[in-house]
BALOFI-650182 format. One record per atom (N, C-alpha, C): residue in one letter; x, y, z. Coordinates in pm, whole numbers, padded with zeros to 5 digits, always signed. Layout:
! BALOFI-650182
AXYZ...
END
This chain:
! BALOFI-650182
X-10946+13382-00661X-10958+13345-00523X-11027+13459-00448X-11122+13435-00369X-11227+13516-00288X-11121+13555-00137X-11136+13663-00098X-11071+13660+00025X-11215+13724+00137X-11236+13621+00175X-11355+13659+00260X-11326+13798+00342X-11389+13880+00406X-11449+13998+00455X-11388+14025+00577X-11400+13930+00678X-11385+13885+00804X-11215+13867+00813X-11124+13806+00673X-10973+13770+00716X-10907+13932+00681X-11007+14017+00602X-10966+14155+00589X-10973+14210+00677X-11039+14221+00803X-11133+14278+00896X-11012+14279+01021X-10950+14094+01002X-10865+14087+01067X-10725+14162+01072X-10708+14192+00928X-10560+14281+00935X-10585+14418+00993X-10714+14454+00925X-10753+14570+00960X-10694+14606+01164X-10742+14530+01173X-10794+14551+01299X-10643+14540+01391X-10554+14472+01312X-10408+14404+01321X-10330+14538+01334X-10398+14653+01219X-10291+14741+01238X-10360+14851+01312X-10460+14884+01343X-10537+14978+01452X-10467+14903+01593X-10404+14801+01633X-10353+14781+01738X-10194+14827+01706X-10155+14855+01637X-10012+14891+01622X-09936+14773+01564X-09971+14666+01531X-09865+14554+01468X-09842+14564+01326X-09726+14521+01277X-09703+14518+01100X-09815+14378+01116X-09843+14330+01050X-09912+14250+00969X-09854+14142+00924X-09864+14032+00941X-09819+13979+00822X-09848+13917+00701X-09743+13941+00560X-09851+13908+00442X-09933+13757+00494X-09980+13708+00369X-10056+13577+00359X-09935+13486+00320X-09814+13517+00314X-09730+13428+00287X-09630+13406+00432X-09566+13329+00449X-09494+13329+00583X-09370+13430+00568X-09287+13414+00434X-09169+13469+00400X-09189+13602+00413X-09283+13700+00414X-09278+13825+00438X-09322+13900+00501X-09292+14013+00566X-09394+14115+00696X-09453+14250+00610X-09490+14308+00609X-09517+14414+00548X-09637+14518+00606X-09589+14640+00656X-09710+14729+00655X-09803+14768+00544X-09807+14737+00433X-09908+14712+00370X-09966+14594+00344X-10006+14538+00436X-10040+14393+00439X-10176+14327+00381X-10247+14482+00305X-10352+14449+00228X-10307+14378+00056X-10224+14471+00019X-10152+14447-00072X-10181+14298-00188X-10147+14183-00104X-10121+14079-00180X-10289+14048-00173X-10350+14080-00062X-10499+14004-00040X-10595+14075-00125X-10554+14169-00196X-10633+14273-00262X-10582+14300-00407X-10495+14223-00395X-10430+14240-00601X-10517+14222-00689X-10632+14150-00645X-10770+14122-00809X-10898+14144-00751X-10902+14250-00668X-11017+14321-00596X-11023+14447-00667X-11054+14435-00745X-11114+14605-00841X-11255+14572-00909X-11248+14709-00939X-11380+14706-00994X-11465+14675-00898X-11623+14603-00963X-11723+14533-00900X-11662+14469-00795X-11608+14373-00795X-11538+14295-00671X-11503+14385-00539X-11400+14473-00576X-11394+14580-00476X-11530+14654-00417X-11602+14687-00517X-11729+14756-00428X-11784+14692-00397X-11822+14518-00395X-11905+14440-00334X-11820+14407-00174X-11642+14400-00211X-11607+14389-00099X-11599+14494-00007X-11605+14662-00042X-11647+14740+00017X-11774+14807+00084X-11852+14726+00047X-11999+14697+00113X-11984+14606+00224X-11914+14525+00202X-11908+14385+00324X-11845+14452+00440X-11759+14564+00408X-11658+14606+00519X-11741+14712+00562X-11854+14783+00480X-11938+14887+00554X-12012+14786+00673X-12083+14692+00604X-12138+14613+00714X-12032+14534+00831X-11958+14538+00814X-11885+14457+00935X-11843+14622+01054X-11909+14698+01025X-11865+14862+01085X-11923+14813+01233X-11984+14759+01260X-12015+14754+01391X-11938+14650+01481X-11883+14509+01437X-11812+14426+01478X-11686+14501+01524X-11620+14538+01393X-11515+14636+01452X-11435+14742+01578X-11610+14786+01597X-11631+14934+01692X-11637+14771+01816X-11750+14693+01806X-11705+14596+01973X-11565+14545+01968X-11475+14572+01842X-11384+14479+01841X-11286+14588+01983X-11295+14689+02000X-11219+14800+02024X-11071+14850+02042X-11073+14815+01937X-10908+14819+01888X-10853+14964+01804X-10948+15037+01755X-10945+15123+01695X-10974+15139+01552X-10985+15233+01460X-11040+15235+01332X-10945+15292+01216X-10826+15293+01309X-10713+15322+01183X-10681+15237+01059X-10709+15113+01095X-10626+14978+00989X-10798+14971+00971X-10909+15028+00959X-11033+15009+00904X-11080+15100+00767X-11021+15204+00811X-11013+15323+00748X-10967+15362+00617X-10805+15238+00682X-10693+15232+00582X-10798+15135+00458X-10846+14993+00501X-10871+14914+00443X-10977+14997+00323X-11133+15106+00418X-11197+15111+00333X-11134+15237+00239X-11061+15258+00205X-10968+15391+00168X-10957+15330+00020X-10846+15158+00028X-10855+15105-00055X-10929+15058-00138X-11020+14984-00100X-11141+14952-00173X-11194+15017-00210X-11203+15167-00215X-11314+15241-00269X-11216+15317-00339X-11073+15309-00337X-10981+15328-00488X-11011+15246-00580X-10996+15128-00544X-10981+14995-00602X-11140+14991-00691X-11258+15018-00673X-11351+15000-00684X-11363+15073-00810X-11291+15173-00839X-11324+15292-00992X-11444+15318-00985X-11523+15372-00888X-11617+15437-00879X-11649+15506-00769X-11745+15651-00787X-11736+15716-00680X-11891+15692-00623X-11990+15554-00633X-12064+15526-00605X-12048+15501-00415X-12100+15554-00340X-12106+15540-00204X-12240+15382-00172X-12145+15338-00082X-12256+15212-00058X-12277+15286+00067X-12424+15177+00073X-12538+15231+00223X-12443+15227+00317X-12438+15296+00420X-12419+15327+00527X-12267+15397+00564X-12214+15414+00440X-12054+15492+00460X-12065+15619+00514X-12135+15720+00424X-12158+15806+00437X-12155+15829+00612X-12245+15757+00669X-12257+15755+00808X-12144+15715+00899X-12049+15638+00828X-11912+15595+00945X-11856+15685+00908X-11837+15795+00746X-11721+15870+00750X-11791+16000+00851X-11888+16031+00878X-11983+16158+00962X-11924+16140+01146X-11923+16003+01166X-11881+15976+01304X-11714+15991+01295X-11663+15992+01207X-11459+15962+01222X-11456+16070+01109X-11472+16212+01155X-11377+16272+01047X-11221+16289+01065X-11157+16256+01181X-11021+16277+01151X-10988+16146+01107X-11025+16055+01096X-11006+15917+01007X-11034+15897+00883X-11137+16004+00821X-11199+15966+00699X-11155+16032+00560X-11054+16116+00595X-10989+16214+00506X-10928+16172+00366X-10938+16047+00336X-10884+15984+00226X-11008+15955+00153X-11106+15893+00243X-11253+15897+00190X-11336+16013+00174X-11345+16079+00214X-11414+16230+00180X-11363+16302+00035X-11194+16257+00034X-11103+16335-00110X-11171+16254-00189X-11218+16114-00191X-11236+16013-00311X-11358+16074-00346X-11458+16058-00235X-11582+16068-00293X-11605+16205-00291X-11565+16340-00285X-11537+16469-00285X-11645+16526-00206X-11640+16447-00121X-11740+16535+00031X-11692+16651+00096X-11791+16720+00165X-11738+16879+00220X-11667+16839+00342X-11582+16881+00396X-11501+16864+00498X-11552+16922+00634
END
């Protein structure tokens, strides 16, 4: 099952406002609310879905909610991904948010 870009975008954005989340199931709440939507997102999958979330970087910023639950999201995916391949344009959101990007800079072992 594909979890489009945009319903990630949404949690994201769910917890940069301060709310738990809730899973994709009704029965449960969870601050890790990526969790269940991201269980068979590795590998390739993950870095294609971590490309989608580089490009949605600007929706986000009009969304203005903040870039914490964005951060969090691309943090994951680029665990998830088993590779320290940088897609176009990261490099450039982690340069604008370094006190946000600190999980991403350790992955991909950028200078601080």
């Amino acid at each position: 099952m594909a979890i489009p870009i945009d319903d990630l975008i949404e949690v994201a954005n769910a917890i940069s406002r301060g709310e738990v989340p809730e899973f994709q199931h009704n029965e449960c709440f969870t601050s890790g609310a990526f969790d269940l939507l991201l269980v068979k997102a590795t590998g390739s999958n993950a870095f294609l879905l971590l490309q989608d979330a580089v490009e949605k970087y600007e929706a986000v910023d009009e969304a203005g909610v903040g870039f914490r639950g964005y951060f969090y999201l691309l943090g994951i995916l680029a665990r998830q991904s088993e590779t320290t391949e940088v897609p176009p344009g990261l490099l450039e959101i982690i340069v604008r948010h370094p006190e946000l990007s600190h999980e991403l800079r350790n992955w991909y072992r950028l200078q601080n």
